[in-house]
C-alpha atoms as a printed R data frame, in Angstrom:
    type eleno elety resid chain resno       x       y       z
1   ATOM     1    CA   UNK     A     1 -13.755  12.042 -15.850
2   ATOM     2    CA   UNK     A     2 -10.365  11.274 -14.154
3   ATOM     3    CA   UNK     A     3  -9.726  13.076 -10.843
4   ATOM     4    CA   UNK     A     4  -6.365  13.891 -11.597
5   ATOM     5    CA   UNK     A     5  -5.034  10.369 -10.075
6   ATOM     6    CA   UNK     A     6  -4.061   8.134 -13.124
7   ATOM     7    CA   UNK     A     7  -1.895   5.054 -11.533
8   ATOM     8    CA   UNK     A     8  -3.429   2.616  -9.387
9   ATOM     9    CA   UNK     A     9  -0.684   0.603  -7.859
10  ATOM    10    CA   UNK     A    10  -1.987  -1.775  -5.011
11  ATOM    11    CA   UNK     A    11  -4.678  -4.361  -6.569
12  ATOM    12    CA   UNK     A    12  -5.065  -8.217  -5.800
13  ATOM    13    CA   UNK     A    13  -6.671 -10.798  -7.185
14  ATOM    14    CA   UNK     A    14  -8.126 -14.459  -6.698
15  ATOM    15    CA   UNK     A    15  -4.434 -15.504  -6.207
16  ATOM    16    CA   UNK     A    16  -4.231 -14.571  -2.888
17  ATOM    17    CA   UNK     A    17  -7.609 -13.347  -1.298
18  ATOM    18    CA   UNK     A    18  -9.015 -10.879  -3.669
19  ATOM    19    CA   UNK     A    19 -12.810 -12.143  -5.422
20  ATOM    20    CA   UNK     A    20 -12.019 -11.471  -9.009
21  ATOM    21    CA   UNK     A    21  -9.676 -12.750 -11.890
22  ATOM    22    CA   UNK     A    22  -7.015 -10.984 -13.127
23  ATOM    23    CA   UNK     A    23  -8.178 -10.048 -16.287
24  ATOM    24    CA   UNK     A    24 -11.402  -8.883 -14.721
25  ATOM    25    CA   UNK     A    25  -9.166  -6.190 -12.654
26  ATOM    26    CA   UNK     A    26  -7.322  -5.026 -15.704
27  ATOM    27    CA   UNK     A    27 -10.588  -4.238 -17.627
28  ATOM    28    CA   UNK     A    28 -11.857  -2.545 -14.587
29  ATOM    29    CA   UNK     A    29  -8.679  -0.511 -14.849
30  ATOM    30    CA   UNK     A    30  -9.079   0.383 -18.378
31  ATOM    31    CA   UNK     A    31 -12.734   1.240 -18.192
32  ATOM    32    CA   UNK     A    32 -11.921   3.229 -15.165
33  ATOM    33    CA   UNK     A    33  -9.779   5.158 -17.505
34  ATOM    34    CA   UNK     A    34  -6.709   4.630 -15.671
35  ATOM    35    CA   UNK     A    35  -3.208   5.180 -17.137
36  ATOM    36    CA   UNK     A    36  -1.013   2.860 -15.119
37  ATOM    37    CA   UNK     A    37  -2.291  -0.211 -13.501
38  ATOM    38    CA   UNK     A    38  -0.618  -2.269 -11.149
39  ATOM    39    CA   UNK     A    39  -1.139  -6.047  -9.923
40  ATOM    40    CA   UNK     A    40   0.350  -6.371  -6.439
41  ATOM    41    CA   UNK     A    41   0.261  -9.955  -5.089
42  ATOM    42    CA   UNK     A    42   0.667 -10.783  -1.634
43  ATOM    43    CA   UNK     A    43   4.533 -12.604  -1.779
44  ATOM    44    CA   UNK     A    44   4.098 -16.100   0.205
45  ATOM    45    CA   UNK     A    45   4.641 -15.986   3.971
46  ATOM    46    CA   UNK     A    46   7.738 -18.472   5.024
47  ATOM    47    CA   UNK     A    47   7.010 -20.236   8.528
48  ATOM    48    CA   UNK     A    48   5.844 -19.644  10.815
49  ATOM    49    CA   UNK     A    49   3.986 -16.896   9.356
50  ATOM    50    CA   UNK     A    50   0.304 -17.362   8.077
51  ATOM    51    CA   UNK     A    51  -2.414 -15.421   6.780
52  ATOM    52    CA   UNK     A    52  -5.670 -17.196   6.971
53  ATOM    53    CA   UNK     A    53  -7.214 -14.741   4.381
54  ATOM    54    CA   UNK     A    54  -4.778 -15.956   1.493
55  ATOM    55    CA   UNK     A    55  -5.711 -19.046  -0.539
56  ATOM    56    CA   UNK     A    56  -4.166 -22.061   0.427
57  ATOM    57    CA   UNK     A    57  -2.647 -22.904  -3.091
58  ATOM    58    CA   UNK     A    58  -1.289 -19.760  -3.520
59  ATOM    59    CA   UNK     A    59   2.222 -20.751  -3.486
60  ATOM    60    CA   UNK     A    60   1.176 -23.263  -6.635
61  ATOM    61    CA   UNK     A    61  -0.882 -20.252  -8.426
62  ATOM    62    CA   UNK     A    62   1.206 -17.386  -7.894
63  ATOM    63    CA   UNK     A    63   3.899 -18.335 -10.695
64  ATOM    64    CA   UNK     A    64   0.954 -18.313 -13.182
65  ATOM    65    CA   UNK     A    65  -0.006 -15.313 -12.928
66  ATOM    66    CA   UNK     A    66   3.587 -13.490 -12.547
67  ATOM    67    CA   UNK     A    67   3.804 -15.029 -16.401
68  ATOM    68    CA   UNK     A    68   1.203 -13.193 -17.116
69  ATOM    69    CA   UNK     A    69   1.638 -10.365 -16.337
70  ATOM    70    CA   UNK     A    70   5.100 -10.167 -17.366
71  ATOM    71    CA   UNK     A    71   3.777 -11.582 -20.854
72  ATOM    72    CA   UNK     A    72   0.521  -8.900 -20.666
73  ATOM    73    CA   UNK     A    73   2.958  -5.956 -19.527
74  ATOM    74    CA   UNK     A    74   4.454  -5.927 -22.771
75  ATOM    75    CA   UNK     A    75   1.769  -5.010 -24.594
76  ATOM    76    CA   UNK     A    76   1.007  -1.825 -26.087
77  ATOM    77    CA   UNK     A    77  -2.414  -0.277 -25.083
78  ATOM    78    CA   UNK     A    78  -3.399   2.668 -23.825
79  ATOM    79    CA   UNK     A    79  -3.170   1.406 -20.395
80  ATOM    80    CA   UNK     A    80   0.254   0.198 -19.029
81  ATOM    81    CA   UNK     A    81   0.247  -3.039 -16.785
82  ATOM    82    CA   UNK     A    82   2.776  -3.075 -13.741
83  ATOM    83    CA   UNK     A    83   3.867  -5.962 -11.943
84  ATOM    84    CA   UNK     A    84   4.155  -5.062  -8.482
85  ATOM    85    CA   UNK     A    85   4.284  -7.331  -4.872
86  ATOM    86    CA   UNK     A    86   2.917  -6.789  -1.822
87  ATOM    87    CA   UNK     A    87   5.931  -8.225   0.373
88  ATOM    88    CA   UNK     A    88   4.687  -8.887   3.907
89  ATOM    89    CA   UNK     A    89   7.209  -7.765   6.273
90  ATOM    90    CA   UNK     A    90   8.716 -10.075   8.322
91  ATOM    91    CA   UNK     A    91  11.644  -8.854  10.009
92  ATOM    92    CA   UNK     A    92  13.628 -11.806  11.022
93  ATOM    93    CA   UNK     A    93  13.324 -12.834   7.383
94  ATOM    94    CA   UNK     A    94  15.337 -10.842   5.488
95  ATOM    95    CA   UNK     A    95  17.215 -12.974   3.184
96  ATOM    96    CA   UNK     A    96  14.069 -14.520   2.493
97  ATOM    97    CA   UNK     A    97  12.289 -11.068   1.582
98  ATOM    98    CA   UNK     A    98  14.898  -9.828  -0.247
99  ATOM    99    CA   UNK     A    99  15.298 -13.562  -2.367
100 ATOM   100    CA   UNK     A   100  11.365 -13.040  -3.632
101 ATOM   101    CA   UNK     A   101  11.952  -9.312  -4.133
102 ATOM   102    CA   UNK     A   102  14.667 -10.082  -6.191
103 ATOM   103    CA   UNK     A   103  12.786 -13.398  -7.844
104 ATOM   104    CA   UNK     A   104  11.473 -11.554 -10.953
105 ATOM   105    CA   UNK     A   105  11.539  -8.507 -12.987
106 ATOM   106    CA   UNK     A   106   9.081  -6.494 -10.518
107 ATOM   107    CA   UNK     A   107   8.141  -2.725 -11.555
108 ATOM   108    CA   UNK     A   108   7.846  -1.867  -7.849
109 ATOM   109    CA   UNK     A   109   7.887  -3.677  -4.643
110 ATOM   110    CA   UNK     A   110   4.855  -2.542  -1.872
111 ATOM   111    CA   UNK     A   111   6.061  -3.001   1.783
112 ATOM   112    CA   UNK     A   112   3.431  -3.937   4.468
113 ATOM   113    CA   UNK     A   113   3.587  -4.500   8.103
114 ATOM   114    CA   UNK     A   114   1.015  -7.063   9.081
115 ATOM   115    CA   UNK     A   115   2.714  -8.705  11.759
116 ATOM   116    CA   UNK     A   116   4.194  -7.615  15.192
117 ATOM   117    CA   UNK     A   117   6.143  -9.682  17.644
118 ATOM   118    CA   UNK     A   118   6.440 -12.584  15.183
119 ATOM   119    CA   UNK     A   119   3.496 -13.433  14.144
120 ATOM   120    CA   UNK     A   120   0.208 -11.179  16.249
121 ATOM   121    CA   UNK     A   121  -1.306  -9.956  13.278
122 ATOM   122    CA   UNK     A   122  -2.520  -5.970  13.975
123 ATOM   123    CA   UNK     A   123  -5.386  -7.132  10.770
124 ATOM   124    CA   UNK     A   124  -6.887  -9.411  13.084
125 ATOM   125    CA   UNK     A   125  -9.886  -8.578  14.804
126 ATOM   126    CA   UNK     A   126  -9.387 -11.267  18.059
127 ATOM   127    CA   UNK     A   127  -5.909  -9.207  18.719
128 ATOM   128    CA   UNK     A   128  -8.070  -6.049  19.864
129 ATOM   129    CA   UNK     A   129  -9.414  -4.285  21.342
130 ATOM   130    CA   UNK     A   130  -6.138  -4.454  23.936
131 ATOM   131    CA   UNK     A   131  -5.626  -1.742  27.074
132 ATOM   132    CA   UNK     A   132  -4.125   1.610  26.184
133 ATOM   133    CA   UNK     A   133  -0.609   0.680  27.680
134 ATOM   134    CA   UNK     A   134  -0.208  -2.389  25.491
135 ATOM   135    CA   UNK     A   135  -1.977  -0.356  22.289
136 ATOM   136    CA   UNK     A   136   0.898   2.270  23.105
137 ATOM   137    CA   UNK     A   137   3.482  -0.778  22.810
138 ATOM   138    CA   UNK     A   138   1.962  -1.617  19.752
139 ATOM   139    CA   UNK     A   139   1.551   1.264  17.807
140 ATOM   140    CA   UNK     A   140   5.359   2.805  18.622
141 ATOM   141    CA   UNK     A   141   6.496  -1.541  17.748
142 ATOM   142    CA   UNK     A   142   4.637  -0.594  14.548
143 ATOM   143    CA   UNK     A   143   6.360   2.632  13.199
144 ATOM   144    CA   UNK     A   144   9.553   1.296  14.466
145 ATOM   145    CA   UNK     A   145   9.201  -1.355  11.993
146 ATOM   146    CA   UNK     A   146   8.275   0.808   9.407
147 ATOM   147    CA   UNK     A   147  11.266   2.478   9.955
148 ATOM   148    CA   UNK     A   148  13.785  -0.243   9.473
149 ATOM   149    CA   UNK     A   149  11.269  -1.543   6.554
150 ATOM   150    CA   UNK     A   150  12.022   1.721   5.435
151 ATOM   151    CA   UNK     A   151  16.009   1.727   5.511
152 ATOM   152    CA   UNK     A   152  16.269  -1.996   4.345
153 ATOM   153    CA   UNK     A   153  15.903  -0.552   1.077
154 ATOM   154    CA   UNK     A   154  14.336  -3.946   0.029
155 ATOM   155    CA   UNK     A   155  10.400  -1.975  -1.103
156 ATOM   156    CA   UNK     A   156   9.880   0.821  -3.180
157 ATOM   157    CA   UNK     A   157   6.139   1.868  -1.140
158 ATOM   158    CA   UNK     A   158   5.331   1.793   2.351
159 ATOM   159    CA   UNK     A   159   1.999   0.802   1.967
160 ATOM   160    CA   UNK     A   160  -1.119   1.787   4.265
161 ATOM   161    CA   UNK     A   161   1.129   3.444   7.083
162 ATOM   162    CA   UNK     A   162  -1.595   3.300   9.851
163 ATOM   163    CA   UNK     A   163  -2.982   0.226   8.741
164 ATOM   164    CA   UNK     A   164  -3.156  -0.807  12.343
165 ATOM   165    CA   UNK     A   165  -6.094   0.873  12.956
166 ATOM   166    CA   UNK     A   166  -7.827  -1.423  11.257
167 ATOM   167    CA   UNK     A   167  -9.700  -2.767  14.251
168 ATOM   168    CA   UNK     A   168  -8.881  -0.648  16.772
169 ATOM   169    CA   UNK     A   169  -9.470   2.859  15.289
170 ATOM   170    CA   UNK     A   170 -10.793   4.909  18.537
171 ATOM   171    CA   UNK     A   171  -7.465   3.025  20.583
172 ATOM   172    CA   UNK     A   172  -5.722   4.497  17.125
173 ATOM   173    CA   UNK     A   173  -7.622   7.484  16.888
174 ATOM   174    CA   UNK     A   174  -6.468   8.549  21.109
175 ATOM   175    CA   UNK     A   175  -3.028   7.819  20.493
176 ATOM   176    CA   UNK     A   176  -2.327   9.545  17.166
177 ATOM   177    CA   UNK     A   177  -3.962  12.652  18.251
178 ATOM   178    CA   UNK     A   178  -1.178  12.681  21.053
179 ATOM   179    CA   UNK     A   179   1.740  15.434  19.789
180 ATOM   180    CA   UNK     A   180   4.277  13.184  22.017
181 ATOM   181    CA   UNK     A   181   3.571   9.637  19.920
182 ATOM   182    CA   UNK     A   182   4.260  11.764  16.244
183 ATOM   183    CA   UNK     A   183   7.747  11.338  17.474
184 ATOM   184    CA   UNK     A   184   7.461   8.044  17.388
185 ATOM   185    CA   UNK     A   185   5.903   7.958  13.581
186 ATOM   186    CA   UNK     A   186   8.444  10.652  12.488
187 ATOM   187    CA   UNK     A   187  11.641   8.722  12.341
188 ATOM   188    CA   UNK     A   188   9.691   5.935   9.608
189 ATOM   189    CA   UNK     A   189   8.490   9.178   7.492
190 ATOM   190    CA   UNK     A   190  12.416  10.445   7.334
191 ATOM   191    CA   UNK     A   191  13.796   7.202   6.629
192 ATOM   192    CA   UNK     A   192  11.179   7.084   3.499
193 ATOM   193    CA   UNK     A   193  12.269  10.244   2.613
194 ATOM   194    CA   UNK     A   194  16.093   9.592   3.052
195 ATOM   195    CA   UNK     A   195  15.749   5.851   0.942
196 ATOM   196    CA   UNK     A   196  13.476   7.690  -1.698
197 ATOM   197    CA   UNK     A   197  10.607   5.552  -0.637
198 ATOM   198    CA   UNK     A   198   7.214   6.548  -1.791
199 ATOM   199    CA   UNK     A   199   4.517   6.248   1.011
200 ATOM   200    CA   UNK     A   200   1.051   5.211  -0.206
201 ATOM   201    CA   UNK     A   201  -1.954   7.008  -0.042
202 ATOM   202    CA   UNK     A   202  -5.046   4.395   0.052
203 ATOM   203    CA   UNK     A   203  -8.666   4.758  -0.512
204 ATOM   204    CA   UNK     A   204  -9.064   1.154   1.296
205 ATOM   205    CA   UNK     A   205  -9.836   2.925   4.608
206 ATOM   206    CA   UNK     A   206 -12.813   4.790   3.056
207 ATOM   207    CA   UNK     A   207 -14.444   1.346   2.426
208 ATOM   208    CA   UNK     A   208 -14.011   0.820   6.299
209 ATOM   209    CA   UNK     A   209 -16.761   1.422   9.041
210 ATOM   210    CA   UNK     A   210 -14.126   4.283   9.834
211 ATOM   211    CA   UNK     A   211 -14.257   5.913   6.627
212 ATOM   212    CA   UNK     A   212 -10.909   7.045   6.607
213 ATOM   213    CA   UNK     A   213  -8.342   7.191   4.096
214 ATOM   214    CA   UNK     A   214  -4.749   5.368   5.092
215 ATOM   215    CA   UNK     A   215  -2.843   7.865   6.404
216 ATOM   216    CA   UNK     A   216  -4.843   9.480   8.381
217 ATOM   217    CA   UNK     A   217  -4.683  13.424   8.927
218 ATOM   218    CA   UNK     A   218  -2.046  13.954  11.333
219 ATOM   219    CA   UNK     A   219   0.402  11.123   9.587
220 ATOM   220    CA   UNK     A   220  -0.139  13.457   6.280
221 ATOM   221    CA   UNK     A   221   0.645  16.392   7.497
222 ATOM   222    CA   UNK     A   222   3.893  14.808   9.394
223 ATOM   223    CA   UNK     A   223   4.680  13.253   6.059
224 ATOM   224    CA   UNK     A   224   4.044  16.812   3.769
225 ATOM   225    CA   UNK     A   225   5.901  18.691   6.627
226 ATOM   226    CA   UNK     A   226   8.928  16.146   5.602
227 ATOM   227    CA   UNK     A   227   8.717  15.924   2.367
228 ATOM   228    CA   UNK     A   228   8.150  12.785   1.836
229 ATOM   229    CA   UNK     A   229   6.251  11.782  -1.620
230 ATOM   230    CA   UNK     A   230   3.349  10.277  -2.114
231 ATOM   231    CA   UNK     A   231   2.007   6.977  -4.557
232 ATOM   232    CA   UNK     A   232  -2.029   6.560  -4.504
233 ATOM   233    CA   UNK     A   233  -3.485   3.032  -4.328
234 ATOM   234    CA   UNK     A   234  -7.079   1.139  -4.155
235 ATOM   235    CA   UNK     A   235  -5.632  -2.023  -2.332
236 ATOM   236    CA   UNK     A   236  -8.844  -2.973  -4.458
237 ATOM   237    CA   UNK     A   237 -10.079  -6.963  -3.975
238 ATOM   238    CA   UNK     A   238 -12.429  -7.044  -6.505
239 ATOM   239    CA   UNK     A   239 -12.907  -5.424  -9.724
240 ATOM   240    CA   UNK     A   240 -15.587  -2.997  -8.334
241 ATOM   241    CA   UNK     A   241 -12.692  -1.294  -6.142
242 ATOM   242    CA   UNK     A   242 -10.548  -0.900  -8.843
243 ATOM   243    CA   UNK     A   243  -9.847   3.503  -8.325
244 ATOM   244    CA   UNK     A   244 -12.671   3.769  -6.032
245 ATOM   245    CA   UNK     A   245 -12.945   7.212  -4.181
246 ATOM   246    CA   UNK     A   246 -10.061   8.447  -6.086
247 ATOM   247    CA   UNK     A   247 -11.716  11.504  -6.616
248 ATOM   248    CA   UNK     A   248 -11.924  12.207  -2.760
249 ATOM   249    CA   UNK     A   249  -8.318  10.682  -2.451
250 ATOM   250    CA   UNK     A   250  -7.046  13.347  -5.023
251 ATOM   251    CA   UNK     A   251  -8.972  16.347  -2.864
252 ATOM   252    CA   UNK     A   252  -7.043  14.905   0.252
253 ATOM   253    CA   UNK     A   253  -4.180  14.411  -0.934
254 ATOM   254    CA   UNK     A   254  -4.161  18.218  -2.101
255 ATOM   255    CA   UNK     A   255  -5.677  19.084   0.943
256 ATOM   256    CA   UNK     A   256  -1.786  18.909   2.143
257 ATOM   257    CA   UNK     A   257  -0.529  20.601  -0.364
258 ATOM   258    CA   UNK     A   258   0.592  17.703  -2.290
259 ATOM   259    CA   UNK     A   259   1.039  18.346  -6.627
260 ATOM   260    CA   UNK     A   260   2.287  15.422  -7.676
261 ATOM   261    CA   UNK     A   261   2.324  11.505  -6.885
262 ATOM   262    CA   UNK     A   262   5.102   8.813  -8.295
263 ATOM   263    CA   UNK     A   263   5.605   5.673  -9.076
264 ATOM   264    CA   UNK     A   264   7.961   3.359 -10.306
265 ATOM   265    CA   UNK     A   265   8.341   1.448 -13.743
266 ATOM   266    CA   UNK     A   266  11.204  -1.419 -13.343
267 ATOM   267    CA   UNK     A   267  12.604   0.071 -10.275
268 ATOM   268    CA   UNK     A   268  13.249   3.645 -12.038
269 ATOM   269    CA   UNK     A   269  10.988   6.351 -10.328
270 ATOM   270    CA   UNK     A   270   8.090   8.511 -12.448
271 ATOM   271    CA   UNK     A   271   6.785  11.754 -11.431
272 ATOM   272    CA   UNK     A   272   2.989  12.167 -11.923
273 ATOM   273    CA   UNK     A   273   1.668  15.758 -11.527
274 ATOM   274    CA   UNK     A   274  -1.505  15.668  -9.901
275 ATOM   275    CA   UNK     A   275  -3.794  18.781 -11.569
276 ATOM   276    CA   UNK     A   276  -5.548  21.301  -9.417
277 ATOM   277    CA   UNK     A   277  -9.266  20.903  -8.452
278 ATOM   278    CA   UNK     A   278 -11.786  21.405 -11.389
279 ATOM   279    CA   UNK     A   279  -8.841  20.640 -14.053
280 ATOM   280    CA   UNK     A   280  -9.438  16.977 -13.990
281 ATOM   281    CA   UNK     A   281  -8.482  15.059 -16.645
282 ATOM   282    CA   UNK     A   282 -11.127  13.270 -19.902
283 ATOM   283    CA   UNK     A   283 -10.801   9.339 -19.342
């Protein structure tokens, strides 16, 4: 039974840091009855960036598997491959980020904010806990990025909007909650809305210690109240991930009033209507 959600558009495999192949994801796609699957590498960091999750030869495997899945893509099954990237956003970059966005056919490109302040990665657990002041700094630094992500134009989906929280959700949690800091989220939900951009709806956070989806309530409603639309996404590193807690990430999603998801096939945007609960779909 399909919960009503039928793309899955953030995925990752053994390129970067994800556990299983990419052929393994695509049957876990298929078997979970998906209709559109994406693949969503990480794109390589230039200096002095670094990620010491991704694989070292990444930058040597990474052109492999793009031929695949432009070659698998083409084929004609009952589920449709995507080719998507995960561009890591790194703001005093942009010719570089918009030179791999621009390196191959993509379907879709999925901006992320990892980084603040050149390279303090918010995914790290030694960068918190922090004081509130500097978590304040942090957090508005964040959504003010997201913003100008946003208007670049360069990605298609914000992806994970409060991934920040990561390791630091009660600091996240205390701020958030705060009417006066929505302001400060606000302007990166209207420029999505203004650019077209779609802003992802994850069920990674439910596989946290938080068990919370990414957004979290309040950034939902801010988002629904501006009408910004919505993709859904597993982030999934391993095949086991692959749509996991998609039924609960359907439910939330309506929660907010939300009908319909989108996505994008070769840059042109798809609307997905997402049924009502107890008219789920047969896989």
């Amino acid at each position: 039974m399909n919960p009503g959600i039928i793309a899955d558009l953030h995925s990752h495999t053994v390129v970067s840091h994800g556990r299983d192949t990419p052929e393994a994801m695509l049957r876990a796609a298929q078997e979970a009855g998906l209709e559109y699957f994406g693949i969503s590498e990480h794109s390589v960091l230039p200096p002095p960036y670094f990620c010491r999750l991704y694989r070292q030869d990444m930058p040597e495997r990474m052109p492999a598997l793009l031929d695949w899945l432009e070659q698998q893509r083409r084929a004609t099954t009952r589920l449709r491959l995507l080719m998507g990237m995960e561009l890591d956003w790194t703001p005093d970059c942009p010719e570089y980020m918009r030179r791999i966005a621009a390196s191959r056919p993509f379907d879709y490109i999925i901006g992320s904010i990892h980084h603040l302040d050149g390279c303090l990665s918010v995914g790290s657990a030694a960068n918190w806990p922090c004081s509130e002041s500097e978590a304040d700094a942090r957090f508005s630094r964040y959504y003010a990025l997201m913003a100008d992500m946003a208007d670049s134009g360069i990605a298609h989906i914000a992806s994970h909007p409060d991934f920040i929280k990561l390791h630091c959700h009660s600091l996240f949690r205390r701020w958030i909650t705060q009417p006066r800091n929505h302001d400060k989220v606000r302007p990166a939900l209207l420029a999505m809305k203004r650019r077209g951009m779609l802003m992802e709806v994850s069920s990674a956070g439910l596989r946290q210690p938080f068990a919370e989806a990414y957004p979290c309530p309040e950034i939902m409603e801010l988002a629904a109240d501006a009408g910004v639309e919505i993709s859904f996404g597993s982030d999934a590193h391993t095949a086991a991930d692959v749509a996991g807690n998609f039924a609960a990430l359907a439910a939330y999603a309506r929660s907010f009033g939300y009908t319909q998801s989108a996505m994008f096939i070769q840059g042109e945007k798809r609307i997905l209507p997402l049924p009502p609960a107890g008219e789920e779909v047969r896989a």
